[in-house]
N, C-alpha and C positions, 0 to 999 in steps of 0.2 A: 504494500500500500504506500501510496505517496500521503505525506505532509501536507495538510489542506492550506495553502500559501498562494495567490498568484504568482505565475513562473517569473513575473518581470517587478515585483517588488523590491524598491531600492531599502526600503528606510520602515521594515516592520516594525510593528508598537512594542514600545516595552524593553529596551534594549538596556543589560541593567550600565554597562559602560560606552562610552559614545564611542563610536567612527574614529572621531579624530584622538583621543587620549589613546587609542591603540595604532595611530597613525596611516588610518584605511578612509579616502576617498573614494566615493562612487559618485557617478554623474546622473543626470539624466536617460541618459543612452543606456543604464545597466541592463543588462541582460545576465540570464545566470547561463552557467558553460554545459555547454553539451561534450561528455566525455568522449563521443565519437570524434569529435575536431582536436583532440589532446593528436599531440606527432606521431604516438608510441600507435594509436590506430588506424591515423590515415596511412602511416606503412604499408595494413594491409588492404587498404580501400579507395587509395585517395593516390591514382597515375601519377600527380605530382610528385610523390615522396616516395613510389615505390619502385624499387630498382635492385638490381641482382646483389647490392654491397646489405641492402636493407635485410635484407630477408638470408642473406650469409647470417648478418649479426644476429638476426633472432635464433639462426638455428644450432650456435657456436654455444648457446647458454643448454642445449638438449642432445645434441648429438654425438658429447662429447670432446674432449680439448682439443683445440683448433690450436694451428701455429703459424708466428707470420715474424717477419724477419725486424731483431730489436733486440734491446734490452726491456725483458716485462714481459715478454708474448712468449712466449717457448712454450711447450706441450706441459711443464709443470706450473709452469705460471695460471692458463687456464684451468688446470686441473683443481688448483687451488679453490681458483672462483668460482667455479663451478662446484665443486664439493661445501663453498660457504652458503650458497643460494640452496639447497639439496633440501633445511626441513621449511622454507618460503613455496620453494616447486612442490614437496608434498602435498600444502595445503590446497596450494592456487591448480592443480589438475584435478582435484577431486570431482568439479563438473562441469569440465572441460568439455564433453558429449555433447554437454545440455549447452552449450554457447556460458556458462558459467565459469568462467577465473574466478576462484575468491579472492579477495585483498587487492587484486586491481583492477577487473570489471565488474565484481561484486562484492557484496558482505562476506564475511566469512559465517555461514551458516552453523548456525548451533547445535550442539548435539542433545543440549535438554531444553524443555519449556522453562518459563520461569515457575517456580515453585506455587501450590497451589494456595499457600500463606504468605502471607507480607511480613517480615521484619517490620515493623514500626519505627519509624526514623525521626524521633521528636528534638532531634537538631542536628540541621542539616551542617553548621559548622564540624560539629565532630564525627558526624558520618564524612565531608570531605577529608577532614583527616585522616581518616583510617582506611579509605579508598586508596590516598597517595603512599598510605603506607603499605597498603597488600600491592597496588601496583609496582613500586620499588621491591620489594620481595619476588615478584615476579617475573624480573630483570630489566625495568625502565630504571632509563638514571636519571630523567626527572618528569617532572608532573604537575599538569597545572587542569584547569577546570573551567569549563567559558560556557555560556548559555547559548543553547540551539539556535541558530543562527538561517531560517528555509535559505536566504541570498544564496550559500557557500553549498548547497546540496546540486547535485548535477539535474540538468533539467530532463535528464536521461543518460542512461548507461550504455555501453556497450556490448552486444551480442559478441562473444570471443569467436564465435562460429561465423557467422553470418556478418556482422558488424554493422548490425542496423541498431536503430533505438529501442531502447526497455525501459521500465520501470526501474527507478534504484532500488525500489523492493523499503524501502527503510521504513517500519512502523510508526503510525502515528503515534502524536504524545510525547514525540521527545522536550524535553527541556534541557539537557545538562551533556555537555560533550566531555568527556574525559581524553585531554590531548600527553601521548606520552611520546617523550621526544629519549632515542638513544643513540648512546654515542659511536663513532664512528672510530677504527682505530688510528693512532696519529701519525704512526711509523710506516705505515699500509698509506696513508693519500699523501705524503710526502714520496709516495713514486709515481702517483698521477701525471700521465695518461701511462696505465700499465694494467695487465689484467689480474698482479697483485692487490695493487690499489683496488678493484673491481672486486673482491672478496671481502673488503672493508664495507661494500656497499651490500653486499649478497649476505655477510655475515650477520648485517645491524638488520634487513629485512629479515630474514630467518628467528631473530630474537625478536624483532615486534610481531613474528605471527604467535609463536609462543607466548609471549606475555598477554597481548589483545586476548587468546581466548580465553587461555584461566582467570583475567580479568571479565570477562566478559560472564565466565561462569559463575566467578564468586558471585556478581551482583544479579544473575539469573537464580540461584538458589536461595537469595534474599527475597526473592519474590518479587521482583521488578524486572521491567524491560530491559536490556542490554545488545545490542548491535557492535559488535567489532568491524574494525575497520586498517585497510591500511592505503593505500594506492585508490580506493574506489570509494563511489557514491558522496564523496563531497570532497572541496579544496581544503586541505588540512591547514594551510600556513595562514588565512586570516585568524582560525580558532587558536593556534599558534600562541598569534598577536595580543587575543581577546584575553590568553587563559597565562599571561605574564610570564612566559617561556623568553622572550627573547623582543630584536626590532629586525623590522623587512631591512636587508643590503641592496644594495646596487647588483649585487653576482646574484638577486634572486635566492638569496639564502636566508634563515634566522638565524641574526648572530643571539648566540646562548651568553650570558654569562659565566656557564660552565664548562663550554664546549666550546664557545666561539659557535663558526658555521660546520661544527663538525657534526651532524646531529640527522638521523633519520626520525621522521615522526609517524607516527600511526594515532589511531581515536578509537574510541567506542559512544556509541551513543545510548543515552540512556535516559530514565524517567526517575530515577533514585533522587530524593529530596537531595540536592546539595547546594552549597556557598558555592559563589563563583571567586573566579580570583579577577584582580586587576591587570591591567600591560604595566609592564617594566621598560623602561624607555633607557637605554645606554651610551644617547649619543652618536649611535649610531648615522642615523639619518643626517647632521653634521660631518661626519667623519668620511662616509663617502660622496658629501658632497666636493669634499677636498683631493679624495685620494683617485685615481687610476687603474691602479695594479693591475685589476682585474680583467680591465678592456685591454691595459698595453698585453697581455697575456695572452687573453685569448687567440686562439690560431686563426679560425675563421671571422672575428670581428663580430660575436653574433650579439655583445652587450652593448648595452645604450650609455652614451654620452649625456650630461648634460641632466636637468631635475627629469624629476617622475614626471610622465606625461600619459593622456588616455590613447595615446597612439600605437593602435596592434599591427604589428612587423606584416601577420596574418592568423588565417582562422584560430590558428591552437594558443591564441591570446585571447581571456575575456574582452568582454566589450563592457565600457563605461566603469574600467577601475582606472582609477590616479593613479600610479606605478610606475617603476621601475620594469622595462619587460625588455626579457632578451627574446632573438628572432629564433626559434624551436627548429624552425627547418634548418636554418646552416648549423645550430647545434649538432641535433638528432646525427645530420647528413656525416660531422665529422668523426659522433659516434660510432656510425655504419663501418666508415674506412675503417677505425682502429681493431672493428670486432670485440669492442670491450668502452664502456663507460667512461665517461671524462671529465674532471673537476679539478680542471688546472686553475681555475677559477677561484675554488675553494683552497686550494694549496698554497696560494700565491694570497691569501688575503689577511693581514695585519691583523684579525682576528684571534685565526688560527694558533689558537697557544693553549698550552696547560697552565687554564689557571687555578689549578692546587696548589701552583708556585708564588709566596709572595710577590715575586718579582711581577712576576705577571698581571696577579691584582693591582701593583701601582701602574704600571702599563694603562691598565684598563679603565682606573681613573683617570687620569692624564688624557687618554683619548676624548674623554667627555670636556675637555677643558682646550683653551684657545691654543694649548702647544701641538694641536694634533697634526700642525703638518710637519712642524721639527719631528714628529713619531715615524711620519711617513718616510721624511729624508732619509731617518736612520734604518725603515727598513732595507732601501736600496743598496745605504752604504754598507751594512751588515750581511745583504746578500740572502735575506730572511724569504724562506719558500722557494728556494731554488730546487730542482725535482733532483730525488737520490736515486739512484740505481739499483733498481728492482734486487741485486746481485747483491747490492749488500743487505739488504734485508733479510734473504736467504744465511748468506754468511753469518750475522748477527743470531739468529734464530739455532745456529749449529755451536754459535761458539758458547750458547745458554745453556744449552748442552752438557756441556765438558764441565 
């Protein structure tokens, strides 16, 4: 069942934090995204995008380690990646038959109803707490909470068979999105573009299928609705915004305060009484108004210069969001060549740091304050996000070993 919403509602009632305190403009023009125009499915549908390098790449993640001439790419390097994506592929095949992917062109389907009694939930503050803390038990490294939001849910899904429009299937009655964002490993995208680094991305998918359903269970045997979610049936990264995970970047990334932009997200949707969280604002939205990195970086130029604008590159951009939007087709297209995933973007971003490290947390203050382009100078002159070689990652990993 769909969410009783008009499809082109900018501004539903009742929002409990505004648009702009999480830094999300919509214009007039909004329209909500049809998951069929995302790049990943005009691949297989859409002449423009589809071509013999497109459908190499989808078929290097199933038919076993593919190899192509580099540092990163060797038959073990794939092998890797593909062995991290392995319990993500369990789930997202199960109804594959039926034109169902779970977690990227659908829900991940539950294996119980909700329980036939209700928990009583007479405050929702310490029921959010105790959400965030079975979700962190269940291997999210962090966790926030934002109110259902119809705008962010797709105005249809994708048929994985067929690639026509569905229903997202999402139950009425949502109010409460549970967004969990996990981390990505730091030593793995520090060899971006490489199909090591590419296990860093298959590995954190693999853990949000895991966590999404035993999360999704717990609060289905509380006797409430629960929807898991990863890749499908709505935009994760405005809930992102709303539920004080992080701020949008220029690379189209959420910088985390914990993670920087190293972060996969996944959701569940649910009707569990809870508090919502607020946006965390870092400065961000400053920081790249000064910084580069990310575009000088890029290979094919597919990121935008210059403030957030509603201007879509093409289709697999919303229409009428204020944004920072990169162009998906010369993305995608440079992803195809490599046969493996790319986030030199993410690599290369002033961000990107461990901040468990004091050093890092002054870093990270300072970026919020008018020194941030002396931060910037120094990362140049530092040499910081330069890509290591997939070879020593391997070496490192052997000498752990010993």
């Amino acid at each position: 069942m769909e969410t009783a919403e008009h499809p082109d509602q900018a501004n539903p009632s009742g929002p409990e934090v505004s648009d702009e305190a999480a830094g999300i403009r919509t214009t007039g023009k909004f329209r909500r995204f049809s998951q069929r125009d995302d790049v990943f499915n005009r691949a297989f549908w859409d002449d423009t995008i589809r071509r013999p390098e497109t459908m190499a790449f989808f078929e290097s993640y199933r038919t076993g380690p593919a190899t192509r001439r580099g540092d990163g790419f060797t038959q073990k390097d794939f092998a890797l990646r593909n062995a991290a994506w392995a319990v993500s592929d369990e789930f997202s095949s199960r109804g594959e038959q039926d034109g169902v992917r779970e977690g990227f062109n659908a829900l991940l389907q539950p294996t119980v109803e909700p329980a036939s009694t209700r928990v009583k939930v007479e405050n929702p503050s310490a029921m959010a707490v105790e959400i965030k803390r079975i979700a962190k038990l269940f291997g999210a490294g962090i966790v926030g909470i934002a109110p259902y939001d119809p705008r962010w849910t797709y105005a249809s899904r994708a048929d994985s068979k067929t690639f026509e429009a569905r229903e997202t299937g999402l139950p009425d009655g949502m109010t409460s999105v549970v967004v969990l964002g996990h981390e990505m490993d730091m030593e793995m995208v520090a060899t971006y573009p490489s199909a090591v680094a590419g296990a860093a991305t298959g590995n954190a998918y693999s853990e949000e299928a895991s966590t999404v359903i035993r999360l999704s269970q717990y609060i289905r045997n509380l006797g409430w609705q629960a929807a898991g979610s990863m890749n499908d049936t709505a935009l994760v990264i405005p809930y992102a915004l709303k539920a004080g995970l992080g701020e949008y970047a220029r690379n189209q990334l959420v910088i985390t305060p914990e993670f920087g932009p190293r972060v996969r997200f996944s959701k569940v949707f649910t009707d569990l009484p809870l508090t919502h969280d607020g946006p965390r604002m870092l400065g961000v939205r400053a920081f790249c108004d000064a910084c580069t990195r990310c575009i000088d970086a890029c290979p094919v130029k597919a990121l935008p210069s210059g403030p957030p604008t509603d201007i879509r590159p093409n289709r697999s951009a919303i229409q009428g969001v204020v944004k920072w939007t990169s162009d998906a087709e010369k993305c995608f297209g440079f992803w195809a060549d490599l046969r493996s995933d790319c986030a030199i973007c993410l690599r290369v971003c002033p961000w990107n740091r461990d901040f468990s490290r004091w050093s890092n947390r002054l870093w990270r203050w300072l970026a919020a304050t008018g020194v941030r382009r002396w931060l910037i100078w120094l990362e140049e002159v530092a040499g910081r996000g330069r890509r290591q070689r997939s070879k020593l990652w391997w070496s490192r990993s052997q000498m752990e070993e010993r």
